[in-house]
N, CA and C atoms as a LAMMPS dump frame, in Angstrom:
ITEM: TIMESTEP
0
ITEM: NUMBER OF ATOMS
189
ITEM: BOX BOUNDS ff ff ff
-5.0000000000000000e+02 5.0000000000000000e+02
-5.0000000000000000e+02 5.0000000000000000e+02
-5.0000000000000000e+02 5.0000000000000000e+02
ITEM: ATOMS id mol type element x y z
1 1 1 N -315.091 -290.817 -134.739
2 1 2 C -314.202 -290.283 -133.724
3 1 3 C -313.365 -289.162 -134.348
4 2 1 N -313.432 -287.976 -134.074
5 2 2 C -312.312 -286.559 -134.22
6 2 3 C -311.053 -286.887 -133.621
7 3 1 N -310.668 -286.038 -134.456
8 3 2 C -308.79 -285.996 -133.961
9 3 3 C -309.357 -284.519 -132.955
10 4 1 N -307.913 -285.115 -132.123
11 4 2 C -307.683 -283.954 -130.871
12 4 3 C -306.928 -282.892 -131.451
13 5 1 N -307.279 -281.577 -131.697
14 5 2 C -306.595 -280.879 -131.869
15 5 3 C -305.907 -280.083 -131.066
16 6 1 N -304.824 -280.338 -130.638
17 6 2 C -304.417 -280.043 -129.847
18 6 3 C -303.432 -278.625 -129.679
19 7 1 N -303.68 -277.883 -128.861
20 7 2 C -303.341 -276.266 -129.426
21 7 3 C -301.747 -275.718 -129.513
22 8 1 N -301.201 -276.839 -129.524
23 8 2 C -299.189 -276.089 -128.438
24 8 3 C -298.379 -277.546 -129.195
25 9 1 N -297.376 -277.157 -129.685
26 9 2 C -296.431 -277.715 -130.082
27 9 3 C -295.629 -279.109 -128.651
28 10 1 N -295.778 -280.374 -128.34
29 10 2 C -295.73 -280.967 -127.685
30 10 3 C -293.893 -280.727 -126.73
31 11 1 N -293.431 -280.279 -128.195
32 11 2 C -291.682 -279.968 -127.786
33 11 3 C -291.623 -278.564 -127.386
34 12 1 N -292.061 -277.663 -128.132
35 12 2 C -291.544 -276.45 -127.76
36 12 3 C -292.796 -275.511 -127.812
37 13 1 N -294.098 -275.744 -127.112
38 13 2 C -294.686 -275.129 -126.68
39 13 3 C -295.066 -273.915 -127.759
40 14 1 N -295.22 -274.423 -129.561
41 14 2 C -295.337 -273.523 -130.717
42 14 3 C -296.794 -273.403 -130.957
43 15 1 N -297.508 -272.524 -130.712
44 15 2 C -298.988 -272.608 -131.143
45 15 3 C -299.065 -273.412 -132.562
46 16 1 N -300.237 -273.6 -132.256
47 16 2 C -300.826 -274.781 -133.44
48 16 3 C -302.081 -274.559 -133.425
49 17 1 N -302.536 -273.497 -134.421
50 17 2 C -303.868 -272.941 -134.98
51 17 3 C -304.777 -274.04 -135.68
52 18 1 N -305.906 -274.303 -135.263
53 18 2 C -306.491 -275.345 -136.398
54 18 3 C -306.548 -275.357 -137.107
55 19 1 N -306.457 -273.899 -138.153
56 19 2 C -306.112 -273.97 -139.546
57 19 3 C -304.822 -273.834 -139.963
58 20 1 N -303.611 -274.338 -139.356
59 20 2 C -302.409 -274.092 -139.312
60 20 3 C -301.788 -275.051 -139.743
61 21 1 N -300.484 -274.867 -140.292
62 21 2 C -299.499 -276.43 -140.376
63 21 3 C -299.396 -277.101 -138.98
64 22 1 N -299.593 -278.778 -138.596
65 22 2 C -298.953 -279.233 -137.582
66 22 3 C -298.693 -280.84 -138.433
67 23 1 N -298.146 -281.472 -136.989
68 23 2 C -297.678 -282.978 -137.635
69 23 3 C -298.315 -283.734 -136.093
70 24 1 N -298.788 -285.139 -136.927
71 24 2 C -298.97 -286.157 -135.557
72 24 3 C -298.838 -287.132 -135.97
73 25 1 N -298.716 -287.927 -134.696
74 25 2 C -298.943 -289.66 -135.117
75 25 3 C -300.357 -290.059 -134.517
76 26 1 N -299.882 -291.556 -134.287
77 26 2 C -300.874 -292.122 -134.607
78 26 3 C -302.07 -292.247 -133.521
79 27 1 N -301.18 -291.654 -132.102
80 27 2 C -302.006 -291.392 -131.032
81 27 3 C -302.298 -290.045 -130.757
82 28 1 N -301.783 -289.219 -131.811
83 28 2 C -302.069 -287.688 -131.857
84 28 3 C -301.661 -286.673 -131.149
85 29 1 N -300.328 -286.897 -130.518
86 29 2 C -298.929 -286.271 -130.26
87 29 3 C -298.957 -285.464 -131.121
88 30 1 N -298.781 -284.278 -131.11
89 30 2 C -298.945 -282.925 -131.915
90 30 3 C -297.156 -282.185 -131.882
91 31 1 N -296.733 -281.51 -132.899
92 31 2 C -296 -281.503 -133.193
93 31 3 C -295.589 -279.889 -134.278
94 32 1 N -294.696 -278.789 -134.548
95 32 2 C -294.801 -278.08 -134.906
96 32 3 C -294.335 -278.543 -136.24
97 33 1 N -294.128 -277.704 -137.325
98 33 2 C -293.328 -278.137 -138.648
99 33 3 C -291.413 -277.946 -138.362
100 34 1 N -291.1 -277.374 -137.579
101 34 2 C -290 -277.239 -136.994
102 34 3 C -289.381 -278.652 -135.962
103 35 1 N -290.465 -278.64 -135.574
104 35 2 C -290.1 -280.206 -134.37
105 35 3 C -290.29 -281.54 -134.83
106 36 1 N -291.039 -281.726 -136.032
107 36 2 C -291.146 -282.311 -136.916
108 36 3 C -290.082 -282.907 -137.518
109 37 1 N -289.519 -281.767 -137.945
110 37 2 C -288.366 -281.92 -139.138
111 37 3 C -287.424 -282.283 -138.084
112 38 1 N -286.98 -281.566 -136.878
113 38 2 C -285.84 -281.822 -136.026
114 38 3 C -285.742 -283.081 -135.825
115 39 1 N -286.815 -283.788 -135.549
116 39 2 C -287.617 -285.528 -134.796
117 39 3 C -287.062 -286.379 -136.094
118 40 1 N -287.011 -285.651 -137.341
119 40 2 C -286.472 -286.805 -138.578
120 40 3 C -288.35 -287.296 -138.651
121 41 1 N -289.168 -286.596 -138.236
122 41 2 C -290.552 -286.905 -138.676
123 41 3 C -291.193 -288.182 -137.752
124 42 1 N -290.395 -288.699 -136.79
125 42 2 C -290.655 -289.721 -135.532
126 42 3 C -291.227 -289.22 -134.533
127 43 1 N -291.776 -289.44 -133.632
128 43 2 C -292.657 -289.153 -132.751
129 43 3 C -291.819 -289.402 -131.601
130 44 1 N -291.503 -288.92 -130.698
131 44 2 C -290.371 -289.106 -129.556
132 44 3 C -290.862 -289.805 -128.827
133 45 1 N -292.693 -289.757 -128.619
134 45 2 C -292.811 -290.709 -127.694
135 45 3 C -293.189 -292.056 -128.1
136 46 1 N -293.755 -292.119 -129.07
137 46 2 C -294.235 -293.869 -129.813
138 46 3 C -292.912 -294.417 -131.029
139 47 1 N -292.277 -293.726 -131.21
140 47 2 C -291.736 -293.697 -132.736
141 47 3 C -292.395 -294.18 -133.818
142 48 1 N -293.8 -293.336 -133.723
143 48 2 C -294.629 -293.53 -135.155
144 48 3 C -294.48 -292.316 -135.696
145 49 1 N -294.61 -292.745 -137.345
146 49 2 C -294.511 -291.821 -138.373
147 49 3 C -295.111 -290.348 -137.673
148 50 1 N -294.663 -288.96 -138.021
149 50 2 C -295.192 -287.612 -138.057
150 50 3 C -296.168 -287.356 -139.085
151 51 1 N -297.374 -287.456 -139.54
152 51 2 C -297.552 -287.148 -140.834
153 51 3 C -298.467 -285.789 -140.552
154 52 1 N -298.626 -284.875 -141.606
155 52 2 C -298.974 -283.905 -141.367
156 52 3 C -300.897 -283.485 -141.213
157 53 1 N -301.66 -282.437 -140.392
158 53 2 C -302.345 -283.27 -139.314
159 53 3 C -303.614 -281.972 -140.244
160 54 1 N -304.817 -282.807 -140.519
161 54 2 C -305.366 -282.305 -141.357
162 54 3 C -305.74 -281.187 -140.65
163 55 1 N -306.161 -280.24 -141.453
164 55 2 C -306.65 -278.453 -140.924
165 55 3 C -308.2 -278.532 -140.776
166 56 1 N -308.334 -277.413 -140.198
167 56 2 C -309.941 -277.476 -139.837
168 56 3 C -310.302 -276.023 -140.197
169 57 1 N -311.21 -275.93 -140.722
170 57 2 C -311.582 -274.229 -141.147
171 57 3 C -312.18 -273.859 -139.229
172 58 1 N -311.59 -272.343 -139.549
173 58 2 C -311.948 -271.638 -137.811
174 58 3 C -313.265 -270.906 -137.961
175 59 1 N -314.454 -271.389 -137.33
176 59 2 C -315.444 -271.339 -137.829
177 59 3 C -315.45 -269.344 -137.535
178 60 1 N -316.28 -268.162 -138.47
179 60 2 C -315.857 -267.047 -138.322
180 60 3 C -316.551 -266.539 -137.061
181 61 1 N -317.014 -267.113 -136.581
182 61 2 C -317.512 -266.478 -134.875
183 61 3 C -316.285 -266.339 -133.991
184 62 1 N -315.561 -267.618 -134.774
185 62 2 C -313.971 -267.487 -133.593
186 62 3 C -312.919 -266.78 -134.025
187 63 1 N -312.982 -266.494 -135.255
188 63 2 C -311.747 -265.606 -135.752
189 63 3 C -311.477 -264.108 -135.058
């Protein structure tokens, strides 16, 4: 099963590139490095850990 990568910061609507910094939990609530840190690294909606959300190379057809 893949993680959802999900493209937009869940709080403030911050793009989130797949090869980019983001943060999620454990149901994959997506999160910027800014909203992250603001959250104290909690998830607003589960209060599970933020941990930071592995990258994916952008394959070069899409760049």
């Amino acid at each position: 099963m893949a993680l959802e990568m999900r493209p937009a910061c869940e709080r403030c609507s911050a793009d989130l590139p797949m090869d980019g910094e983001a943060f999620i939990c454990s149901y994959e609530c997506s999160f910027c490095r800014n909203c992250a840190i603001e959250l104290h690294r909690r998830c607003p909606n589960c209060a599970g850990e933020l941990n930071v959300r592995p990258r994916r190379d952008v394959p070069p057809s899409a760049a």
